[in-house]
N, C-alpha and C positions, 0 to 999 in steps of 0.2 A: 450237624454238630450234636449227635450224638453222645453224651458219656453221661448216662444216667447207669448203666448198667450192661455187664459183657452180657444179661441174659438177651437181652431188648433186640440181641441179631438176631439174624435167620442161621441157617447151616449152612458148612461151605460147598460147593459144585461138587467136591467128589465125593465129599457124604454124602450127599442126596445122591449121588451117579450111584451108588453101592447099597444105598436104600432102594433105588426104582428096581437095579438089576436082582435083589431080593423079592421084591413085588411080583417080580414075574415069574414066580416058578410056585410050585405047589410044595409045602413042607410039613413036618410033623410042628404040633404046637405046643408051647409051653419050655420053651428052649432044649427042647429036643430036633435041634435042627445043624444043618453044616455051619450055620454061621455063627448059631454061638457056639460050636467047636473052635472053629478057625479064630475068634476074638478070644476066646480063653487062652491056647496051644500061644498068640500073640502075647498074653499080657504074660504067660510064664515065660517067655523067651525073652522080651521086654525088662521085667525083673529078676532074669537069669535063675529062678527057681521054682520047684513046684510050690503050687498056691491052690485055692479055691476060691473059684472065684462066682456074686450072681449079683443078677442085671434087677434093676428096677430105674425106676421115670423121674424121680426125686431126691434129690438133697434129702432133704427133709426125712425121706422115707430111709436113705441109705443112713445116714446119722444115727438114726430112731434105732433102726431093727440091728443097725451093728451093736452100739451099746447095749440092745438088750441081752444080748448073748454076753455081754464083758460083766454083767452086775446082776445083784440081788434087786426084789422092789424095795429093801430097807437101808440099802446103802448108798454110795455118792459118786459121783463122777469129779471131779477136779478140772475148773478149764478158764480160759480167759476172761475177763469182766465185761466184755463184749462180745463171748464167742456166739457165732449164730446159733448154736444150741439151745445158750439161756436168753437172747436177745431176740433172736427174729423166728424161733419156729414153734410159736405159742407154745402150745404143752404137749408137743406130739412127743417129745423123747420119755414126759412122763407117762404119758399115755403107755408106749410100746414097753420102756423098762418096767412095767407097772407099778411106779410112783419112788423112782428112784432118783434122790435127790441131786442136783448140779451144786457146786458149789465153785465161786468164784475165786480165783488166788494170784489175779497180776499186778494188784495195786495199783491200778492206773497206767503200767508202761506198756512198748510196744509189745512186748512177746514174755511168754512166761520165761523164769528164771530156775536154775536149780538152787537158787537163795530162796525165793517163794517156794518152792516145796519143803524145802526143809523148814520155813519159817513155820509152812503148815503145821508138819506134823511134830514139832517143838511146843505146838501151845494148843494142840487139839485137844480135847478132852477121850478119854480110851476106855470110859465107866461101860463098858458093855452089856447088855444092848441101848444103856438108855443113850448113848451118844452115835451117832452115825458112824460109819468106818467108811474109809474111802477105797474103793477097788479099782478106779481107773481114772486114766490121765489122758484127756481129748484134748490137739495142738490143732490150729488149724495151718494149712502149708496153701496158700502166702495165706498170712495171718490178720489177724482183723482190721489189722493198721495196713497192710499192703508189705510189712516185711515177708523175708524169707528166712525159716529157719536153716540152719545150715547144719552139715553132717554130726559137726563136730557138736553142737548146737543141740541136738535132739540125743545125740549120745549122751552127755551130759545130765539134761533131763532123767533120759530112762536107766541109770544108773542109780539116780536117787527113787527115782518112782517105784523101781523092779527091786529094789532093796529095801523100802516100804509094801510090797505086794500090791503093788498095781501095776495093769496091765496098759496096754498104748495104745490108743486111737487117733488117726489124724483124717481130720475131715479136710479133703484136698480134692473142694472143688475150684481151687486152683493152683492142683500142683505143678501139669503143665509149667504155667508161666514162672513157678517155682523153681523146676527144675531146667527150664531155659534160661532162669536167669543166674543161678548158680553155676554152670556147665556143668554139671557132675550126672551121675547116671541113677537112674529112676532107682534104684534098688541100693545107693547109698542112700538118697534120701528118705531112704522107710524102712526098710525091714534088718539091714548089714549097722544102721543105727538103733536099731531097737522097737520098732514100730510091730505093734502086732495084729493091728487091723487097720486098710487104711479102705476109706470113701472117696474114688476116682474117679471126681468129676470130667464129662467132657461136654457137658450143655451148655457152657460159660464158656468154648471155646471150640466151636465149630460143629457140634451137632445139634438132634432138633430136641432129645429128650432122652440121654446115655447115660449113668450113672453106674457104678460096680462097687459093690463092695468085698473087697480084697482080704482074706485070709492068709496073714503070713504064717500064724497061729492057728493050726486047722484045728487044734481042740476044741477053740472058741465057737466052731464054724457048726458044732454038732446039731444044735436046734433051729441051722439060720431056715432051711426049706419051711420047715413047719410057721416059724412067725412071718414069713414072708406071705406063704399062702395067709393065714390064718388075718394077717393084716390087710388081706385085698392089693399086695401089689405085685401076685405072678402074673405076668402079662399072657394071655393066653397067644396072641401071636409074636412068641419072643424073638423068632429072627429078624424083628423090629430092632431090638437092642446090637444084636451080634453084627448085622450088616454095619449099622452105623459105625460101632467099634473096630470092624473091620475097614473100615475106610478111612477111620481118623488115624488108628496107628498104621496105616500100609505107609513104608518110608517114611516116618519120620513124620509126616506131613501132621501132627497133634504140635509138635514141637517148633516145627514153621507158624503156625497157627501164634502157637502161643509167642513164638519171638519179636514176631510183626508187631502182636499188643504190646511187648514190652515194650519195644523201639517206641514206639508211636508216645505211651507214657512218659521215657525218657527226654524224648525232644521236646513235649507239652511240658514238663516239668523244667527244664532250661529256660522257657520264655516265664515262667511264673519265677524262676528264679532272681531272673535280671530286673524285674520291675519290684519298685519301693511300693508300698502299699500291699503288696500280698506274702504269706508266709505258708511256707509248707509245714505242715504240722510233723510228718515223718518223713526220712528218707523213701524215693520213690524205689522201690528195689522190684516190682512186681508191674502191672497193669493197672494199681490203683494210685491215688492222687490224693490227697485228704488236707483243704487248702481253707487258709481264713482270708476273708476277703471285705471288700465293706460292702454295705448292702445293695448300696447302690448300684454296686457293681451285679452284682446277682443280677437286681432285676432288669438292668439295661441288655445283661447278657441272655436270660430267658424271655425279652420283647422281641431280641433277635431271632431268636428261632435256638436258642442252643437249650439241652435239655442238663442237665444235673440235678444230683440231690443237696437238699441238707441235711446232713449228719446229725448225731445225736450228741449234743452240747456235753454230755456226760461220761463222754468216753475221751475228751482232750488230755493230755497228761496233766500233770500237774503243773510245766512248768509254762503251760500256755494260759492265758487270760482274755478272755471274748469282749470286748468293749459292745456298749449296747449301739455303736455303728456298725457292728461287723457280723459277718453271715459265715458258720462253718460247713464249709460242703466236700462233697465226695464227687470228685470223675474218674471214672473208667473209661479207659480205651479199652480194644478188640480187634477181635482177629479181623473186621470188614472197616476199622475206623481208615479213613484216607489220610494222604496228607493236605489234600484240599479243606479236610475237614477239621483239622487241628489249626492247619495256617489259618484259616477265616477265624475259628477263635482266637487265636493269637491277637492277629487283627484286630478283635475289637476289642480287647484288653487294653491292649495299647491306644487305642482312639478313645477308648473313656478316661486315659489316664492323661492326654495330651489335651483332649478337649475341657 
């Protein structure tokens, strides 16, 4: 029982099958190798355009080094009140951008608005340079609440954003399950809506440590080799990166991956639906879960053996209210979650609330 986190799996079989059969051969280093040809020549056919594309081992790292190429160190990035940027990845974006500020604009809801950006830049201050100027807009795809931005969704945005002078960043370590839950095709959801750089996570769904960041905007892409080295994350044996990505998108099978964790959160979220005493805080549109519950229940269910987190009390919307009985948590399903493993939670959901 499982759902602390999609990083907490291992890899699927045919990654690893497509990782070993890279193992065994001898190649040049530094992603000068067949395999990250073949992942690259994938992800532009993938998103039906030329791109540029390079591999690193982290979120963190791909987030960092993409926005450093979008901004100044005196200017701002625009992003959710909880995006993992300003919330979970201490100071490395200020680190890489060199010291370029984040600035938050959801007001508390699930997904940014093109009303929040124009709220922005209505009441910003413009006294240049003593005021900050913002030059780009980071979405995350599925988004911090577990939504999914939608085509129409992220157009919206980058019409407002692109007509203020910012450029698009979507951190989409979990686009996948974004884009299997919308059915639409990877390239309306990023680049044919206005995305200009996106972070293509695949570590959160079925490899061991695959990240790419995406150049729809190759302008942007001019300095990425140099801060990438200069950052410590060229990997010296890159067809590390290219195998794995070669084996996640071969047939679809990223998209199997990610539809399974849908499904699985889907059905998990029907049994929290049907019982009194628990509330979903967002619609479940993605692989995440973001559920209030009473405490008790927590910890009868973590004596079982089931693992989750709790959330961060500060990121509820507005129109929820945490009673000092009640515990706000996050589950994640994945691409390896069973359904023995959801039914036994289920089960004891239900036995704490009967007993």
């Amino acid at each position: 029982m499982y759902f602390g986190s999609d990083n907490q799996t291992g890899a699927s079989p045919k990654v690893l099958g497509m990782l070993a059969e890279a193992n065994n051969e001898y190649s040049h280093g530094y992603g000068d190798d067949r395999w990250t040809d073949q992942a690259i020549e994938a992800l532009k056919a993938l998103f039906e355009c030329d791109l540029e594309a390079y591999f690193v081992a982290t979120g963190t790292a791909a987030n960092s080094l993409a926005l450093s190429c979008m901004v100044q160190p005196w200017e701002a990035i625009l992003c959710h009140d909880s995006a993992h940027i300003i919330l979970d990845e201490s100071t490395a974006p200020e680190l890489f951008t060199g010291g370029a500020r984040m600035l938050s604009v959801s007001n508390g809801q699930g997904k940014i608005t093109p009303e929040h950006l124009e709220n922005y830049f209505q009441t910003i201050g413009t006294d240049y340079p003593h005021n900050v100027r913002a030059t780009a807009l980071s979405i995350a795809q599925a988004s911090e609440s577990g939504l999914v931005y939608t085509p129409t969704e992220i157009s919206a945005l980058s019409r407002v954003a692109k007509g203020n002078g910012l450029s698009i960043h979507m951190d989409g370590a979990r686009f996948a399950n974004a884009v299997a839950s919308q059915q639409v095709t990877p390239a309306e959801l990023s680049w044919k809506a206005g995305v200009d750089v996106l972070c293509l996570g695949a570590t959160k769904c079925g490899a061991l440590c695959a990240e790419v960041v995406i150049f729809f905007n190759k302008e942007l892409a001019k300095t990425f080799i140099h801060r990438r080295k200069r950052g410590g994350h060229l990997l010296s044996k890159g067809r590390v990166f290219g195998a794995q990505m070669v084996g996640w998108l071969q047939d679809d099978h990223w998209l199997e991956l990610a539809k399974h964790a849908n499904t699985q959160a889907a059905k998990l979220a029907e049994t929290i639906n049907g019982i009194d005493g628990l509330q979903l805080v967002w619609p479940v549109e993605s692989n995440e879960l973001f559920v209030v519950m009473p405490k008790g229940l927590a910890t009868y269910l973590r004596d079982a053996g089931a693992e989750f987190y709790d959330w961060y009390v500060d990121t509820l919307p507005p129109n929820v209210t945490l009673q000092d009985d009640q515990q706000f948590a996050r589950l994640v399903t994945s691409f390896a979650t069973q359904d023995s493993h959801r039914q036994e939670f289920s089960e004891l959901i239900r036995g704490y609330f009967i007993s």
